[in-house]
N, C-alpha and C positions, 0 to 999 in steps of 0.2 A: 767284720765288714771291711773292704777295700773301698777307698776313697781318690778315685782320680781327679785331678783338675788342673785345667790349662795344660795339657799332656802335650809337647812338641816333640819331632824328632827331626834329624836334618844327616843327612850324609854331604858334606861339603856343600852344596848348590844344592842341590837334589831335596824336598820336603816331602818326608815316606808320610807321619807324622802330624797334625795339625789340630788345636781345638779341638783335644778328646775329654770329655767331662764323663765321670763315669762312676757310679755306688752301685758296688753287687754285693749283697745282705747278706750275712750266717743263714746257710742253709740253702743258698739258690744255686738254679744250674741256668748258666747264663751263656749262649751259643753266641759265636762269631763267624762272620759269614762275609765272604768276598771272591771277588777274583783272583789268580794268583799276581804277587806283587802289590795286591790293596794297601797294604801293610800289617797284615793279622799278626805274622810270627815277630813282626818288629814291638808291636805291643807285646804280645808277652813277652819277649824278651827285657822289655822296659819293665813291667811290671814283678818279674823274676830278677831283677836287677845287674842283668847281663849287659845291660845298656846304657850313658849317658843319654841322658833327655833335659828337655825344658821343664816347668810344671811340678805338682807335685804327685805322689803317691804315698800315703798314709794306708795305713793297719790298725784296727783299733783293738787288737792284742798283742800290740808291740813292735817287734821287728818280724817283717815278714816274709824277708828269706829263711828265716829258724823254722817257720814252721809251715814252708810252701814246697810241695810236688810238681815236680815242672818234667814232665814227656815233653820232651825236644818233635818234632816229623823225623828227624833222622838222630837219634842218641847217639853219642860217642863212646868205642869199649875199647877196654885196653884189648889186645889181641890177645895176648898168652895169659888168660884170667878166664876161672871156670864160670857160670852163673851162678854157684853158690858162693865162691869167693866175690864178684859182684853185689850178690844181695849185701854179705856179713858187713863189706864197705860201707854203704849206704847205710846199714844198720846203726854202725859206727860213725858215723859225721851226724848221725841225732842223740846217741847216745843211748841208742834203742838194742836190748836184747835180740840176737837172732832166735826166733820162733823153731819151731818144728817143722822143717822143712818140706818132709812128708806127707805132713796134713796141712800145709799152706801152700805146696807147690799146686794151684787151682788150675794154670793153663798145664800142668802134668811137662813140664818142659826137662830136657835132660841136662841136670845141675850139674855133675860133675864134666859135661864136656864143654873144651873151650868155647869160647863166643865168636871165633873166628870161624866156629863150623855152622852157627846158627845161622836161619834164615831170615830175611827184615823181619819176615811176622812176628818168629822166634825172638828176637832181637826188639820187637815193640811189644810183647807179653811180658817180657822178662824187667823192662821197662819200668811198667805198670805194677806188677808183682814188687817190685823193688822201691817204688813212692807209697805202696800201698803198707809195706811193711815199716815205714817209717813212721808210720803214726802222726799223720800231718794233717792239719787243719783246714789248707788250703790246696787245690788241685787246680793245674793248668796244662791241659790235655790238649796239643797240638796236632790235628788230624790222627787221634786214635786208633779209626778202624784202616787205616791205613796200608795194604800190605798185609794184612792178615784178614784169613780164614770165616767165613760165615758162620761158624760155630761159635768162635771169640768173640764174632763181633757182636753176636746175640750175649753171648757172658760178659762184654764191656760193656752193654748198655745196661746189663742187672749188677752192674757194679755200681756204673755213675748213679743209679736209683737208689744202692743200698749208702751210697755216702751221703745223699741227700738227706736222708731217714737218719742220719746219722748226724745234721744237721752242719753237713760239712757244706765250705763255697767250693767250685766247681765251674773253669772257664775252660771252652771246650770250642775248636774250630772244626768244621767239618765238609766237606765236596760233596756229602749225601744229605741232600736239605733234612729227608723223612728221618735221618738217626737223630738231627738235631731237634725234631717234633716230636719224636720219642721222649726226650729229658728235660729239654730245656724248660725255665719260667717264662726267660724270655727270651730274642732274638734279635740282635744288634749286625744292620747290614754294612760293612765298611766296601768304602767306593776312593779310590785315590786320596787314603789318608785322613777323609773324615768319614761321619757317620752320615748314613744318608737313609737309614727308617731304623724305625724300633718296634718290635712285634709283641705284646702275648699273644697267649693259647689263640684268642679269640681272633688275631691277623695272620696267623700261623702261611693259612691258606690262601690268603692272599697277597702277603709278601713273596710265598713261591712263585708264585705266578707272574708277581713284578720281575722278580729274578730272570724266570726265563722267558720273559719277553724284551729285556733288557738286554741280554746276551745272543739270543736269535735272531731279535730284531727282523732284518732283511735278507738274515742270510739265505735263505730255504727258497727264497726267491732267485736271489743270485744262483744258486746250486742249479736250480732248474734250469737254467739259463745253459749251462754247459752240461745236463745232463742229457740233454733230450737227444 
């Protein structure tokens, strides 16, 4: 269990951050949802502990950078590092056996060529593949389907299902409301820094709905206005 309260964030003047109170349970998949600049990646960044903040954040299996997977939207690679030297890294900073590569390379990706030839998509498989091999408890998947492939993204969404079952926690931002309906328990709307609705299954379809009448609003009117 993850334990937020009174979560602040502040870049000089600037409050990305504010009054985030927040318990996401062993075993839930818990969707984050906003505009760009809401402040979603500044949360997980907080909560992966890449960040100064206000407030706290508790783990109640200890310290939870040890045992947390964090996909970055855009991961950083060394250039001249193959993907399988990649994975073994990561293997190594948990203390984890490298597997058989063969039979866990799932996205089929080409391990011995650098990562400077891979593509984003490649580059956010390889990602995933590499949190997943650490055998971690906790997942913070920052726009997943991002950049890659229809085929992946149906196989990341039977991932985030099989860590559920696996009764793993699971925070996950996403621009495609329906992947977030697909997994999520529940559905947390951030709006300039705080929260501004909380959804289950049962408001799924009508927080979408807030969503994009929130963001269309007037505009389709305006448009017509210089379309005609």
């Amino acid at each position: 269990m993850i334990v937020i309260k009174q979560l602040a964030k502040s870049y000089g003047s600037r409050q990305v951050l504010q009054n985030i109170n927040l318990t996401f349970a062993q075993g839930g998949v818990y969707g984050i949802v906003g505009e760009n600049g809401a402040g979603k990646t500044t949360l997980f960044r907080c909560i992966a502990g890449l960040e100064s903040y206000e407030g706290t954040i508790t783990c109640s299996t200890g310290i939870l950078k040890n045992s947390l997977g964090y996909l970055p939207t855009e991961a950083f690679f060394f250039a001249h590092i193959t993907g399988r030297e990649y994975l073994q890294m990561l293997c190594n900073a948990r203390q984890k056996p490298l597997p058989d590569l063969q039979a866990s390379n799932i996205f089929e990706l080409p391990l011995d060529q650098y990562i400077s030839a891979y593509s984003t998509g490649m580059k956010k498989k390889l990602g995933i593949m590499a949190i997943l091999l650490q055998g971690n408890d906790y997942f913070i998947l920052d726009e997943p389907y991002n950049g890659v492939d229809i085929q992946s993204n149906l196989l990341i969404t039977e991932i985030i299902l099989k860590l559920k079952s696996l009764r793993k926690t699971i925070l996950i931002s996403s621009h495609i409301f329906s992947t977030l309906q697909d997994t999520c328990d529940e559905i947390y709307w951030l709006q300039t820094g705080s929260f501004l609705q909380k959804a289950t299954h049962e408001g799924f379809e009508a927080m979408g709905e807030a969503m994009k009448q929130n963001t269309i609003g007037d505009k389709m009117a305006r448009l017509d206005s210089f379309l005609c």
